[in-house]
C-alpha positions in Angstrom: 141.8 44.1 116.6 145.4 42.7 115.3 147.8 43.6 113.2 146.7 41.2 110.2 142.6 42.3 110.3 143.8 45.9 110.0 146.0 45.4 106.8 143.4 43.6 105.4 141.0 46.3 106.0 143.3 48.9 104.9 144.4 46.7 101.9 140.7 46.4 100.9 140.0 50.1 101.5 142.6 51.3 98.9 141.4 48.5 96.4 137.9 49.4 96.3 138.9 53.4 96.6 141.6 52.9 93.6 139.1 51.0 91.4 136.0 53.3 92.1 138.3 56.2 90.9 137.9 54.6 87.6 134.6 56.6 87.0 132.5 56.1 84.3 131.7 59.3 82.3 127.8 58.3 82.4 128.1 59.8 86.2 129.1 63.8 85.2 131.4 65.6 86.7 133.0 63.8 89.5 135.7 62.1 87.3 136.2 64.6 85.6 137.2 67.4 88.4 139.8 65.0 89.6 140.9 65.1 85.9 141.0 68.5 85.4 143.3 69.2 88.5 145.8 66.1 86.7 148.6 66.1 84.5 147.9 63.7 81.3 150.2 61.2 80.3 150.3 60.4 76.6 151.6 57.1 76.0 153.9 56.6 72.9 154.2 53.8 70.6 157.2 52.2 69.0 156.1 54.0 65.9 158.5 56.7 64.9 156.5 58.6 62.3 153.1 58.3 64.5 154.8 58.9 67.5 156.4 62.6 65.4 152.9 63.0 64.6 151.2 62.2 68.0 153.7 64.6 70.1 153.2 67.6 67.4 149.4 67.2 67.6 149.5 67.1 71.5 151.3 70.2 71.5 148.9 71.8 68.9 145.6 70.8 70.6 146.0 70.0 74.2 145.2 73.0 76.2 142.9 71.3 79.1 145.5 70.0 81.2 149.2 70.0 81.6 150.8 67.0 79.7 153.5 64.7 79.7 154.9 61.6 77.3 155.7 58.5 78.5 156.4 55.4 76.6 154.2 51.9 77.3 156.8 50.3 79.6 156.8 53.2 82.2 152.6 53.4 81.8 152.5 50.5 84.7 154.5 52.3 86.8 152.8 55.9 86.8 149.1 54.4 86.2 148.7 54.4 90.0 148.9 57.7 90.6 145.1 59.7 90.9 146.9 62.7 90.4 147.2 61.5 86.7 145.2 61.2 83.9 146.7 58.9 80.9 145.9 58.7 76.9 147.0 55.4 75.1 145.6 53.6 72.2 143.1 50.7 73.7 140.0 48.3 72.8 137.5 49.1 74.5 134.2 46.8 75.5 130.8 46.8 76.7 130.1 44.6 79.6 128.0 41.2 78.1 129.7 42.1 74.8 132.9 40.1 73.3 133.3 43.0 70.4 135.9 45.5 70.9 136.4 48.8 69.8 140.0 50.4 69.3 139.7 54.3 70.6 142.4 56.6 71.4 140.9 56.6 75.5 141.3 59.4 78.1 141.6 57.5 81.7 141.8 58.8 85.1 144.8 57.2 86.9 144.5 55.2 90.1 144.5 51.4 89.1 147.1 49.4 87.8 144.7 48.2 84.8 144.5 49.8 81.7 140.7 50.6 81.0 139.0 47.8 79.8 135.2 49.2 79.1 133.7 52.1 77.7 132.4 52.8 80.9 136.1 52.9 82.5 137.2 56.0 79.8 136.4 59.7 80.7 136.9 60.2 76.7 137.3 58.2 73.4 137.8 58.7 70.1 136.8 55.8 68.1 139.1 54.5 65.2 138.2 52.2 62.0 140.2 49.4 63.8 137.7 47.1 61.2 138.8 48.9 57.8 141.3 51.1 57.0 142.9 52.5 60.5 143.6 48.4 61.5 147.3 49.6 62.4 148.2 52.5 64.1 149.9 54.3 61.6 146.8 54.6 59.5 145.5 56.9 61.8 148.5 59.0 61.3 146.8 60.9 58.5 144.2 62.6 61.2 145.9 62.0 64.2 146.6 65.6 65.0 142.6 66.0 64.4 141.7 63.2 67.1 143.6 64.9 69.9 142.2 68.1 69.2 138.7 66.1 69.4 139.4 64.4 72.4 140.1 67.6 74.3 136.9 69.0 73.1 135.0 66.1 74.1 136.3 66.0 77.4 135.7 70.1 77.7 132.0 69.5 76.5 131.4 66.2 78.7 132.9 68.4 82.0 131.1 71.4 81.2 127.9 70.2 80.7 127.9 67.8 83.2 125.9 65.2 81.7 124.3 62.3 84.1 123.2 59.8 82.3 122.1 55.7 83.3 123.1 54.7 79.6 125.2 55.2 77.0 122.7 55.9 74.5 121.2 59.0 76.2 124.7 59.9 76.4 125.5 59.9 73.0 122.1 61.6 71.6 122.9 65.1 73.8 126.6 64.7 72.3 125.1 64.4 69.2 123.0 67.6 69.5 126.0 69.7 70.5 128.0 68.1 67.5 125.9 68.5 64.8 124.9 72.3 66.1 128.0 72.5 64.1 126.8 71.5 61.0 125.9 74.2 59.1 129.4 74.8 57.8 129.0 71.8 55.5 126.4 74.0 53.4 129.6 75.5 52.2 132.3 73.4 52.3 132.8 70.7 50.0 132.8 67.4 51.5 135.9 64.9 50.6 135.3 60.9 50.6 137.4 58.2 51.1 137.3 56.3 47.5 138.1 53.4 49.1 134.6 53.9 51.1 132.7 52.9 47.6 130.4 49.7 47.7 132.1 48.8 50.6 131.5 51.5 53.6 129.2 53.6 51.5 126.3 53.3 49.1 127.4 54.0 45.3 129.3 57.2 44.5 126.3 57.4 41.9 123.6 57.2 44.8 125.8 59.3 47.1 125.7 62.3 45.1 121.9 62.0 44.1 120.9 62.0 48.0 123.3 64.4 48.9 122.7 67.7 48.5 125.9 69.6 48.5 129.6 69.8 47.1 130.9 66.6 47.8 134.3 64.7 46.3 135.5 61.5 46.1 139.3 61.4 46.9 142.7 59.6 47.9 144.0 59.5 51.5 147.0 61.7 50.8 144.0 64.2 49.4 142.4 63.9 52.9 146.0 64.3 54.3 147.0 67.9 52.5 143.5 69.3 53.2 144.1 68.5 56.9 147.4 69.7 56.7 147.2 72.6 54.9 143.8 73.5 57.2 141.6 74.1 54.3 138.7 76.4 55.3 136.4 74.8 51.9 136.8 71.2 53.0 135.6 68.6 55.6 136.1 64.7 55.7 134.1 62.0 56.4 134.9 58.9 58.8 132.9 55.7 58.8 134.6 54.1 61.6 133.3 50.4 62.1 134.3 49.1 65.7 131.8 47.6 68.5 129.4 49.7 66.9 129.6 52.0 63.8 130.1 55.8 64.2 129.9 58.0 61.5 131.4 61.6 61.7 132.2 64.8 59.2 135.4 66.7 60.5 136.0 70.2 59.5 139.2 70.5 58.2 140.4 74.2 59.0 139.9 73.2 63.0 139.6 69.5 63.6 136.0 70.0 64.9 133.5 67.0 64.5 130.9 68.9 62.8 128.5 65.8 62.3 127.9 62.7 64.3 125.8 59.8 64.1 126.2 56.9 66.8 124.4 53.9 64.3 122.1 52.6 66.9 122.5 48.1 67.0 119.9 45.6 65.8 117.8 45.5 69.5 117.5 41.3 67.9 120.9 40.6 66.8 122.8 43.2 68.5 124.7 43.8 65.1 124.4 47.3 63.2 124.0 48.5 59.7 127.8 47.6 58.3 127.5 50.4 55.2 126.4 54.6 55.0 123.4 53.7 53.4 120.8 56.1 52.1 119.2 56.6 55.5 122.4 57.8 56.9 122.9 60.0 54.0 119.1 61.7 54.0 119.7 62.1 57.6 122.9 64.0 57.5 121.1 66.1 54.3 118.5 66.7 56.8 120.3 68.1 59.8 122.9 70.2 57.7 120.3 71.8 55.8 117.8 72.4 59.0 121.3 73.8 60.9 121.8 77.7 61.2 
């Protein structure tokens, strides 16, 4: 054997090893070790104010790993490494599907590509990349929130150790363990994106006939202090349209999703549901109330 036929053996060795390292987080655990032994790089924009946030809510909620912040431009260079894991602001796709959905993505390291798929993240948390989050510093509001989330979901997908063929299956045991939550909303009173109205929503009118308990229809910045100030009586709701439509209730004393619902896409058109529309609404009415 020459010199040539063994670099190109080794040379497609470490391509296929580097590239199956991406693991999907369908397969359980096995990504997800290599993670928890990493250090986690978040990646900063070139956003001042969201980057002041970003840091403070790393700080705050990050307790799975050690961490580290880089900006973009060094992101390239430390990608490589399998010894790292990496958070950064991406869109996201499913294979056979042009639509993209912006999440703030948890990545094992070991390629020189930034993820591409949903099936190349460990962890996501999706963003309303088509309404009111379109630029990054509209997430600033919650941004401390989402990085708490996204160490939870990565601590509930590692130690549960889900294997699942599909996303879907995925998603309905995630579900379960979110909306075990639920019961707090019997007594906290639930704050609404005015904006939300007759365009993300049904009616205010029609909301508060189907829904059952204290809800309020509010600005942003009224969203913003309850976060802040870690109100124990309040949650908020998120109707984050992407390449699919994910509705969640946060809690806004921890940052826990308390309430989740994955809208399932037309099997036809592959298109969803675009508003919360009274099924949604009698649905979350239903698990709250059945919750303990």
């Amino acid at each position: 054997m020459n010199l040539k036929t063994i670099f190109v053996i080794i040379i497609s060795f470490l391509f296929l090893n580097l590239n199956a390292q991406f693991s999907p987080k369908i397969k359980g655990r096995a990504g997800f070790s290599r993670f928890m032994k990493s250090k986690t790089y978040f990646v900063l924009s070139d956003n001042k104010t969201l980057n002041e946030e970003y840091i403070k809510g790393v700080e705050e909620n990050w307790t799975i790993t050690d961490y580290h912040f880089i900006y973009e431009d060094s992101l390239q260079y430390y990608s490589i490494d399998p010894k790292k894991s990496f958070v950064y602001f991406e869109f996201l796709k499913r294979k056979g599907n042009d639509k993209r959905m912006k999440a703030l993505t948890l990545v094992n390291g070991g390629t020189f590509e930034r993820a591409k798929y949903i099936t190349n993240s460990l962890a996501y948390i999706s963003i309303d990349s088509d309404g009111y989050e379109a630029n990054d510093i509209d997430i600033s509001f919650r941004i401390n929130n989402m990085i708490f989330q996204l160490n939870d979901a990565a601590k509930l997908l590692y130690d549960n150790n889900f294997v699942e063929k599909n996303e879907g299956n995925l998603y309905k045991k995630l579900a379960q363990i979110y909306n075990s939550r639920c019961s707090v909303l019997q007594e906290k009173t639930l704050l609404v994106d005015k904006r939300y109205l007759n365009q993300k929503i049904v009616s205010e009118s029609e909301f508060l006939k189907l829904y059952k308990y204290n809800v309020e229809f509010v600005d942003k910045t009224t969203i913003e202090k309850a976060i802040k100030d870690k109100d124990e009586t309040k949650a908020y709701l998120i109707s984050a349209l992407n390449l699919f439509k994910i509705n969640t209730v946060t809690d806004c004393s921890t940052g826990e999703i308390v309430y989740i619902e994955f809208e399932e896409e037309d099997k036809i058109t592959k298109d969803f549901e675009r508003i919360m529309g009274r099924d949604d609404i009698l649905q979350l009415v239903e698990i709250v109330g059945s919750s303990k």
